[in-house]
N, C-alpha and C positions, 0 to 999 in steps of 0.2 A: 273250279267249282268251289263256292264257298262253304265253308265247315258248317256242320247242323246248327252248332247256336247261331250264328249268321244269319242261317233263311230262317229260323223261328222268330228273330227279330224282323225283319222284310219283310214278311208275310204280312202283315196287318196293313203294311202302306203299298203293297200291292194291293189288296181287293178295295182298298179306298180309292186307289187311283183310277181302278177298273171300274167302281161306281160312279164315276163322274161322266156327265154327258161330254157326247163329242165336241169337239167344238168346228165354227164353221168355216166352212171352203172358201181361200179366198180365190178372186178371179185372177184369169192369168191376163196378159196383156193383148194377146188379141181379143179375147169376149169384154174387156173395157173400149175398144176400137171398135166394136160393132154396136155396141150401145150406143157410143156417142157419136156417131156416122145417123142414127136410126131414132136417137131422142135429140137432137141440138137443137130443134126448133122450137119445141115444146114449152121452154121456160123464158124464150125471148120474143116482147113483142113484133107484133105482125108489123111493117114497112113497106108503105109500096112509093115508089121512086115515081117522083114528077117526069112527064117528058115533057120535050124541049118546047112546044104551041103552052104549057100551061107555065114555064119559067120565063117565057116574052110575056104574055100576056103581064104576069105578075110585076119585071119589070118597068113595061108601060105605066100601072099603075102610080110606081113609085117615085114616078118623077113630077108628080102635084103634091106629094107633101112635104113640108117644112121643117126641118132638121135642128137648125136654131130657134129661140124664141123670136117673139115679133119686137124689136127695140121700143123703149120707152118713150112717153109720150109728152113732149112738151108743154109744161103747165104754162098757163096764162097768168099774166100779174095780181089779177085778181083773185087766182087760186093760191100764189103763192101768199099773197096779204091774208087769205083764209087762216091758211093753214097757221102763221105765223101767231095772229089771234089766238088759236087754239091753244097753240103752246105757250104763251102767256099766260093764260086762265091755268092750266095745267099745271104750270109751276107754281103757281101761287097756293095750291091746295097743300094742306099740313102733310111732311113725312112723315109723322107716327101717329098710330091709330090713334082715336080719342082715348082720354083719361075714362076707365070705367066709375062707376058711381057708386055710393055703397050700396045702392038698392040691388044694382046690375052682379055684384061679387056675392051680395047675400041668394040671389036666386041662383047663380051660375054655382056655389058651392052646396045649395041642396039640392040640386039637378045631379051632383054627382054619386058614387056610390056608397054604401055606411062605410063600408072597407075602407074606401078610399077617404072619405069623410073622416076617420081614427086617426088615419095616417096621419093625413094634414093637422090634425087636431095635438097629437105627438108631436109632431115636429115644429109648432107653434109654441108648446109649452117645454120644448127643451131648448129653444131661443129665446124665450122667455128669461129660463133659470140660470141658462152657462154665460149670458150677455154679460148682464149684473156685476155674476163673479171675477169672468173676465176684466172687465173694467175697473171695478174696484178692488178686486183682488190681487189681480196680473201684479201691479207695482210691490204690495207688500211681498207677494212670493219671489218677486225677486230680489228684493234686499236684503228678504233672508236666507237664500242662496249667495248674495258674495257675499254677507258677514258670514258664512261660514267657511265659504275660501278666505276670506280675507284672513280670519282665526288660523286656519291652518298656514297660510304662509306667515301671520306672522311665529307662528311656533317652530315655524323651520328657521325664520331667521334668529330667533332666541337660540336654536342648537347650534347656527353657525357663528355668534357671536361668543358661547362657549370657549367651542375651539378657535379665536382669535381671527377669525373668516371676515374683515372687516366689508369687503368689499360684496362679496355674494350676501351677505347681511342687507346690507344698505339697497341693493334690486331686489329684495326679495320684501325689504317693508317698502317699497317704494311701488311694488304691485301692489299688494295691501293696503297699502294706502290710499291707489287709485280707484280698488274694488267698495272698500268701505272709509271715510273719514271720519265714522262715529264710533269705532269698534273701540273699544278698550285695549285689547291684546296689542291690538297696532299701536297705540300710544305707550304701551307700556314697551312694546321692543325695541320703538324709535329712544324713547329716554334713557334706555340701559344701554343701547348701543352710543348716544352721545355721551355718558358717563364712564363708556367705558376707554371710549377713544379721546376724551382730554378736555371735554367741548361743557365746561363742566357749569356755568351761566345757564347756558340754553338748555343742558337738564335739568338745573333744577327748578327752572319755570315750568318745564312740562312735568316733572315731579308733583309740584305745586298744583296743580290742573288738575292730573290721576288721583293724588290725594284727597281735593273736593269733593270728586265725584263716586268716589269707593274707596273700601278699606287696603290698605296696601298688605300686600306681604312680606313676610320676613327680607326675601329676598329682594324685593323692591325696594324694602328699607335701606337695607345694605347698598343698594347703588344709590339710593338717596344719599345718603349720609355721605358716602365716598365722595358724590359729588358737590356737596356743599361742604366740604373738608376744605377740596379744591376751590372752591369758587369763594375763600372766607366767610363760610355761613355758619357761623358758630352755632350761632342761639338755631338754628334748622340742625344744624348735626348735633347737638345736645338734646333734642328733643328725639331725633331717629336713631340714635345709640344707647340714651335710654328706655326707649322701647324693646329694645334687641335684649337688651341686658336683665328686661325684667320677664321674657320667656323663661319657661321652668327650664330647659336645658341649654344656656348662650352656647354658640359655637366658638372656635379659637379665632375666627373670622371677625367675631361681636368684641370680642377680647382684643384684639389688633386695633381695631376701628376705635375702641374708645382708647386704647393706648395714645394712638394720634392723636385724638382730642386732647388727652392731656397735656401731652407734649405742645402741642401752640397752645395753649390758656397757661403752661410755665409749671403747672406742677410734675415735676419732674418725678418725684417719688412716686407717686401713682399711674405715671406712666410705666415708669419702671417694675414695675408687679405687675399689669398688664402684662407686659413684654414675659415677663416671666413665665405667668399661668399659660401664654401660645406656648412657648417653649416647652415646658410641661406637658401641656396636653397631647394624648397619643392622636385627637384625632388631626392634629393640626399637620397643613399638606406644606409642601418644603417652599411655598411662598410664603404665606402664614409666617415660618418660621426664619425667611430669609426679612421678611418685615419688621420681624420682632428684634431681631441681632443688628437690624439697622437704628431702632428707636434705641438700642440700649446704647450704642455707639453714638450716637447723636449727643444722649443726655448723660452721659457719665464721661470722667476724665481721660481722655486714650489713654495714658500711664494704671489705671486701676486694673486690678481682676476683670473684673466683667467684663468691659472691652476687650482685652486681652484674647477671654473666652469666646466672645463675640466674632473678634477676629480668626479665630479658628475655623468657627462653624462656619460663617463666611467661606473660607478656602476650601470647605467639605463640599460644601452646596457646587462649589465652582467648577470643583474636581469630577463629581459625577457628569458624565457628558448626559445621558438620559432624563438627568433632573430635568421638568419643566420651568425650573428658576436661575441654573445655571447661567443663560445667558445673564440675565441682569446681575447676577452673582460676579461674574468677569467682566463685564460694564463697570459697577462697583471699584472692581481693583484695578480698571484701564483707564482711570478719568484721564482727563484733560483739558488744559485750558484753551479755548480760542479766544483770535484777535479782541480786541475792543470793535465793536463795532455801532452803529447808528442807532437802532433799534434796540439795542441792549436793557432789559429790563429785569427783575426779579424775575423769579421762574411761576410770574404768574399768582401765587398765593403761596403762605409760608409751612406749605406743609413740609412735613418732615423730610430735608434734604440729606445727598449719598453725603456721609462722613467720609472727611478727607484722613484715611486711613493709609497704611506703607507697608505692604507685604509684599515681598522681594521672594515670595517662594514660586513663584510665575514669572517665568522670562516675557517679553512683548512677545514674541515670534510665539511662544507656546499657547498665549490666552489669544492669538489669532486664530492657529490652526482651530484651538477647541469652538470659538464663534462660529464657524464655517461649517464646522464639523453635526453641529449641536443643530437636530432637527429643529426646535423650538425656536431656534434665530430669527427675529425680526430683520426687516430692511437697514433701521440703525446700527443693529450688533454688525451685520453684513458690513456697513460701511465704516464704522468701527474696528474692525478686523483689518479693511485697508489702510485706516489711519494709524494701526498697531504696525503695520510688516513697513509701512511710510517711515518710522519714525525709528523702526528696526534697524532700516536700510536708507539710508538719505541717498546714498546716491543712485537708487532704480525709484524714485516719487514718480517721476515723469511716468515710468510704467505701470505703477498702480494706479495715476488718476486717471491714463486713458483707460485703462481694463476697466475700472468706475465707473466713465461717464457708458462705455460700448453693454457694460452688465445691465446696468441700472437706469440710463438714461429716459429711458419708453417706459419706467413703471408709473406705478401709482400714485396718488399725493403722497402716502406718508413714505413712499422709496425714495419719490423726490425730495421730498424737508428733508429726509437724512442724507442724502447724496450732496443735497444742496448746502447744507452745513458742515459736511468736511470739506467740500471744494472750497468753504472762505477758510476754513481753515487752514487749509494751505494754502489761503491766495491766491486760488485760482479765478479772478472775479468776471473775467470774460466767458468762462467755459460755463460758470454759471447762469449768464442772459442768454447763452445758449439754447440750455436744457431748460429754461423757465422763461418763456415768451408771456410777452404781455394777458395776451387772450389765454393762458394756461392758470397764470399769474392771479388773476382776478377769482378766480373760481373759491380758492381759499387764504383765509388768514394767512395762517403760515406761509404760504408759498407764496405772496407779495411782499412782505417783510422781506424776506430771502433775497429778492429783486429788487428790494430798497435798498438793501445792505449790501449788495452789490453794486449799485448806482453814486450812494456814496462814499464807498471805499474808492471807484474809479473817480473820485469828484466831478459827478455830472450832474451837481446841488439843482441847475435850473430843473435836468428831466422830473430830479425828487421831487421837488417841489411842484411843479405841475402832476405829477402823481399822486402828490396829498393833497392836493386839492381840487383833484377829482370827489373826492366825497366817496369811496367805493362801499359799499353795503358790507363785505369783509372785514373789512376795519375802522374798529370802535371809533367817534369822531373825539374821541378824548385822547386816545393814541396820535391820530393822525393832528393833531392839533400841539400837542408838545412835540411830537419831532420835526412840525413846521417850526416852532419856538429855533431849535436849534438849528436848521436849514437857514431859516432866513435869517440868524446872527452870523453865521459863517456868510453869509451874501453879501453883509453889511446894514442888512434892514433890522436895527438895532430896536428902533421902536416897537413895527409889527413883532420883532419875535419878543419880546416881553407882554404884550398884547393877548402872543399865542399861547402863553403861556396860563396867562387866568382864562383863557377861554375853553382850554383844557381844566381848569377845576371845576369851572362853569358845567361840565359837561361828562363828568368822570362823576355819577350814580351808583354803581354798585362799587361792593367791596376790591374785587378783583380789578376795575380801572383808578380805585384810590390807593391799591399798594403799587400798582403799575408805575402812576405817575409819581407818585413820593419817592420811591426806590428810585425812576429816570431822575425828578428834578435833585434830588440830593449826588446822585453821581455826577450830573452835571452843575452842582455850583446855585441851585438855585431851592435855596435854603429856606426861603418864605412859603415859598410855594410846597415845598415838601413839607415842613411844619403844616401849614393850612390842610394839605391833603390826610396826613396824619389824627389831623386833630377830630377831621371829619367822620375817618374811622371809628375812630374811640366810640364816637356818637350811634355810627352802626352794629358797632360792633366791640361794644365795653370789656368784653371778657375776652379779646385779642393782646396778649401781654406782649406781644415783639412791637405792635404799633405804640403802648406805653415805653418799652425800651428806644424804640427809634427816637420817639418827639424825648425821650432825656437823654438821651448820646447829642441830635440836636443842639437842642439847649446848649448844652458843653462845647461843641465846636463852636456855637455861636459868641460863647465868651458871657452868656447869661446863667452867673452862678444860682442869681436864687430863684430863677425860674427850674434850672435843674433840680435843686435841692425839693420844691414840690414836684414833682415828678417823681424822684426817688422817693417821696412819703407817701404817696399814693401808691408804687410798686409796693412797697415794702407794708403798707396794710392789705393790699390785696393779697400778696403772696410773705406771708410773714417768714417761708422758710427760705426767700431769696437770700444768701449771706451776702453773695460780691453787691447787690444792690443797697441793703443796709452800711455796709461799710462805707459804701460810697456817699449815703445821705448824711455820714455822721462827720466825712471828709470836709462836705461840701459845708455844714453845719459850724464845724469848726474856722472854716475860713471866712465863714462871715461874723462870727461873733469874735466880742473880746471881754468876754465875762467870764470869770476865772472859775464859778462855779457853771458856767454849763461844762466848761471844757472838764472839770473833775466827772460833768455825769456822763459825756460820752468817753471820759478813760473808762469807767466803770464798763459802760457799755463794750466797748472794744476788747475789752482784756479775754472775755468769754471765747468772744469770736476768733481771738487769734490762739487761745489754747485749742480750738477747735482744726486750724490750721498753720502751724509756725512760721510758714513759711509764705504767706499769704504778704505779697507786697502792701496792696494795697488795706490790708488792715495795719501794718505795724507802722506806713506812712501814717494813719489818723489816730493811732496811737500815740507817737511824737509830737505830731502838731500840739494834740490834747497837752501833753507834760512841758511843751514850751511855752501854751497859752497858760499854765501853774508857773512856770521859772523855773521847771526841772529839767535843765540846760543836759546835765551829764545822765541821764535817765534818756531821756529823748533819743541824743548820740547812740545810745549804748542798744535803744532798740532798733534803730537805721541800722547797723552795723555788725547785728548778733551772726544775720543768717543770710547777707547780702550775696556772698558768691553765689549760695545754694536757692536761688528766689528765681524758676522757672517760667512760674504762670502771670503773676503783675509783678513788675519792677516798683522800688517805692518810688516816690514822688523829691523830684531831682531838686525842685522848689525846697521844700523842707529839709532836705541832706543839706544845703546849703545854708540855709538861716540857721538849722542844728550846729553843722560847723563855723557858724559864724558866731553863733553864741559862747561856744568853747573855744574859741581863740584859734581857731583856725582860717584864719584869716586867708592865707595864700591859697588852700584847698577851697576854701569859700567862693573866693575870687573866679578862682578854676570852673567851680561848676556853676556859679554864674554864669557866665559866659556864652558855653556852652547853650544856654537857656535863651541869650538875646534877641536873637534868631527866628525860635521858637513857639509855636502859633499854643500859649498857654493862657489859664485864666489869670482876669485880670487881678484878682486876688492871690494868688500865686507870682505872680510878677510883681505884686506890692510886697511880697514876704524878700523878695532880695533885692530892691528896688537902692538898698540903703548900701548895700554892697557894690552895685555897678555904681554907685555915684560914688563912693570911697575911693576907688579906681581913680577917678579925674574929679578933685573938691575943687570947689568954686573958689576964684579968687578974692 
């Protein structure tokens, strides 16, 4: 029994449950058996079953009617001619409805509803309006959609030319260039990046362009100038360096840039305080300042201070492997010469070349490992590294030039130009046509030269020649035109290559293909032509002082004293602090006069200049000259002979030692260095000064 509080809770759902109605009975299964025995009829209908007199009968009937259709009926020719008629006419009637009329459109659209009349009314006058825009719109929205990709990739390839990214550079303005040809940004990343990889012609024509059409910026300036530095555009980089220099704050950048300027127009001293103030300057980055210790090395004496210092910081730079200048820093101090070769020319333009500098605090094997090591390593330092451990080790070359060709072989132009330049370096000239097939060849300058200068180191002068005279769009027709000159003399074609030779002046326009050719025709012997190309500089390019030094070195070998001697008078008013050129005008001055008072005004002259340097050959030679065109026979001697052991930088003039000691009775030392002289490819004014001595030798009978 459950406890009191229990039933006081159950109690309440008792008398509910007990209020509820009963619920109903269900049937048991017999009283469902007697229902359905006693209703089954009631819900189906009534059926009364044929007997068998009324299923004959039915039968009987069924066999007079027709179960199939009755078959069709043969037409007569004349119904089928009918019919055929018909479908003729038939066809002939138009497949689309008639054109409606305007009358027919004006009743059928106010037959319809105002609602529906709006609709259409709307949508009449927003094809109207969007048509229009589309049409004339559509083009302009889209141009100015890719000039704004076009903008952004060329800004990316501006960041990847930064960081020295040559080749994702060049596809990335190469889309930009496809997307917009008018853009500016694209013009300006294509000309920074030809500026910055070497191409320095072809920037500063597009320089040239960008400049027309808008104001350049600082930093535009800056790859201007650098590339008209390169491309001997003086009077363009004088004009874009003194822009730079008249911003209220120049960078050590602007200070570098016009250092170089100084340096090719010969003012040495104001290059030199350029050079300084990078140095100087805190914000200057360790190129800047690897630039600067290269101009002061250039223009002062290796034996001075400053070089000395120069050379230090050099080996600083070299030393840190992190530096971003190191490698060129160990470039620098790894030079080396390669073979002579076909194509051999100046390095293009005279800008400021690596000083042939000697520091032995770098083993080869050490400035290799650091090349390799030094993230910053271009593909040259890479293959410069192998020409270090080469040169380490001669007897494992074989294993450095195959590890070479298998590193580097499948890279890029400029992996190839460097791989391709130490393979002739070591005379490798077949592994070379290897790595550089024709159809590769073509693509760039550099890398057909490389295939020429393998072509004729193996002497396969015909294939050259049939390769220069293809005409290839790569190379300049001024180029390929003097080193047919020398193709076809080595062939025997004696006339065409003299031929080729002016047709290459003929065709050498800017600066950069007139120091080409001057520098080739003068290595090769062809003296006229290098003068003439020379001279034509001048004319480009007035304020180029090595082209005024080239045509008076010239002059000199050609045995043309007084064409030299104007030359030196021209140097020496343009550049009045040149000393070796003055001395040498007053040399040359002396050996064509015999006038006892010039020769007293250039003693006058000369005495300054050699208290300035004692030791200066080439002044205390024009100094003698001077006191033997006076008769100051023992005067003369005495200044040949003060400081002759100690005379490192010009030796005197062996001409005048000898007429000295031939005036002073020294007859058998006379004799002597005569001699010595016969041989000797000297001016002919110099050869008349002992001319009197080789005949004393054997007198006429």
């Amino acid at each position: 029994m459950p406890p009191p509080r229990a039933r006081r809770l159950t109690r309440p759902l008792r008398k509910m449950w007990e209020a509820l109605p009963p619920f109903p009975r269900l049937p048991g299964p017999r009283r469902i058996a007697a229902w359905w025995r006693n209703d089954r009829h009631d819900f189906l209908p009534a059926q009364r079953l044929p007997s068998a007199a009324e299923i004959a009968a039915s039968w009987r009937q069924r066999k007079h009617q027709t179960i199939l259709p009755p078959p069709p009926r043969v037409l007569s020719p004349r119904a089928i001619a009918s019919q055929l008629r018909q479908r003729k006419a038939a066809a002939l009637e138009p497949p689309l409805p008639p054109v409606p009329t305007p009358g027919s459109i004006l009743s059928s659209f106010q037959d319809q509803s105002p609602r529906r009349r709006r609709r259409i009314k709307f949508l009449a006058a927003t094809i109207a309006v969007v048509l229009p825009l589309v049409f004339f719109g559509g083009p302009p929205a889209s141009r100015t959609i890719k000039a704004w990709q076009a903008r952004r990739q060329a800004h990316e390839a501006t960041t990847l030319i930064a960081r020295q990214n040559w080749i994702e550079a060049s596809r990335k303005i190469q889309s930009a260039y496809q997307l917009s040809q008018t853009e500016p940004a694209v013009s300006q990343a294509y000309a920074r990046l030809l500026s910055r990889t070497g191409q320095a012609d072809l920037a500063v024509e597009w320089w040239q362009k960008i400049g027309q059409g808008q104001a350049l910026s600082p930093e535009d300036r800056r790859d201007y100038a650098g590339a008209a530095l390169s491309a001997s555009e003086l009077t363009i980089a004088s004009e874009q360096v003194a822009s730079l220099l008249a911003q209220p704050a120049p960078t050590p950048q602007d200070f570098l840039l016009a250092g170089q300027l100084s340096t090719l127009r010969g003012y040495k001293g104001t290059a030199g305080k350029y050079a300084e103030r990078v140095l100087n300057d805190r914000r200057s980055t360790s190129r800047e300042q690897l630039g600067a210790n290269l101009i002061i090395l250039s223009i002062d004496d290796p034996e001075s201070a400053s070089c000395k210092e120069a050379s230090q910081r050099l080996l600083e730079i070299a030393r840190f492997e992190s530096d971003p200048a190191a490698p060129q820093a160990l470039a620098v101090l790894a030079q080396q010469r390669s073979p002579t070769r076909l194509t051999q020319t100046t390095n293009n333009s005279p800008n400021v070349q690596l000083p042939a500098i000697t520091i032995n605090a770098l083993s080869l094997e050490e400035i290799a490992d650091r090349l390799d090591r030094n993230p910053n390593s271009r593909p040259f330092h890479r293959t410069l590294a192998l020409e270090l451990r080469a040169r380490a080790q001669p007897t494992r070359e074989e294993h450095f030039v195959r590890v070479g060709i298998q590193s580097y072989g499948d890279g890029d132009d400029e992996t190839l130009i460097a791989l391709a330049s130490w393979l002739y370096s070591r005379r490798r000239f077949e592994a070379m046509l290897e790595i550089l097939p024709l159809e590769r060849s073509l693509r760039r300058r550099e890398l057909l030269m490389e295939r020429i200068d393998a072509l004729a180191a193996l002497n396969q002068l015909p294939e050259v020649k049939e390769l220069l005279l293809g005409e290839h769009p790569v190379l300049e027709p001024a180029f390929a035109h003097m080193y047919l000159a020398i193709v076809r003399s080595k062939l025997g074609e004696v006339t065409a290559g003299s031929n080729e030779w002016y047709r290459a002046l003929e065709l050498a326009h800017s600066p950069r293909a007139l120091i080409g050719l001057a520098d080739y025709a003068e290595k090769m012997g062809a003296l006229e032509i290098a003068d003439a190309a020379y001279s034509r500089l001048i004319q480009k390019q007035p304020g180029l002082k090595f082209a005024y030094l080239s045509r008076f070195q010239l002059a000199q070998v050609r045995g043309r004293t007084a064409e030299a001697r104007d030359f030196a008078t021209q140097i020496v008013r343009r550049w009045p602090e040149d000393d070796p050129t003055r001395v040498r005008e007053i040399y040359l001055r002396l050996l064509l006069t015999l006038d006892e008072q010039e020769a007293k005004r250039a003693e006058e002259e000369t005495v300054p200049l050699l208290l300035r340097n004692p030791w200066d050959g080439g002044a205390r030679s024009a100094l003698a000259l001077a006191r033997l065109k006076q008769g100051k026979n023992e005067a003369a001697l005495t200044t040949l002979t003060e400081f002759m052991p100690g005379v490192p930088s010009s030796a005197v003039s062996a001409s005048v030692y000898a007429a000295a000691l031939k005036a002073n009775g020294w007859s058998d030392q006379a004799l002597e260095q005569a001699q010595k002289l016969a041989t000797q490819k000297i001016l002919p004014e110099e050869r008349a000064l002992i001319a009197s001595i080789l005949n004393s030798q054997n007198p006429s009978p």
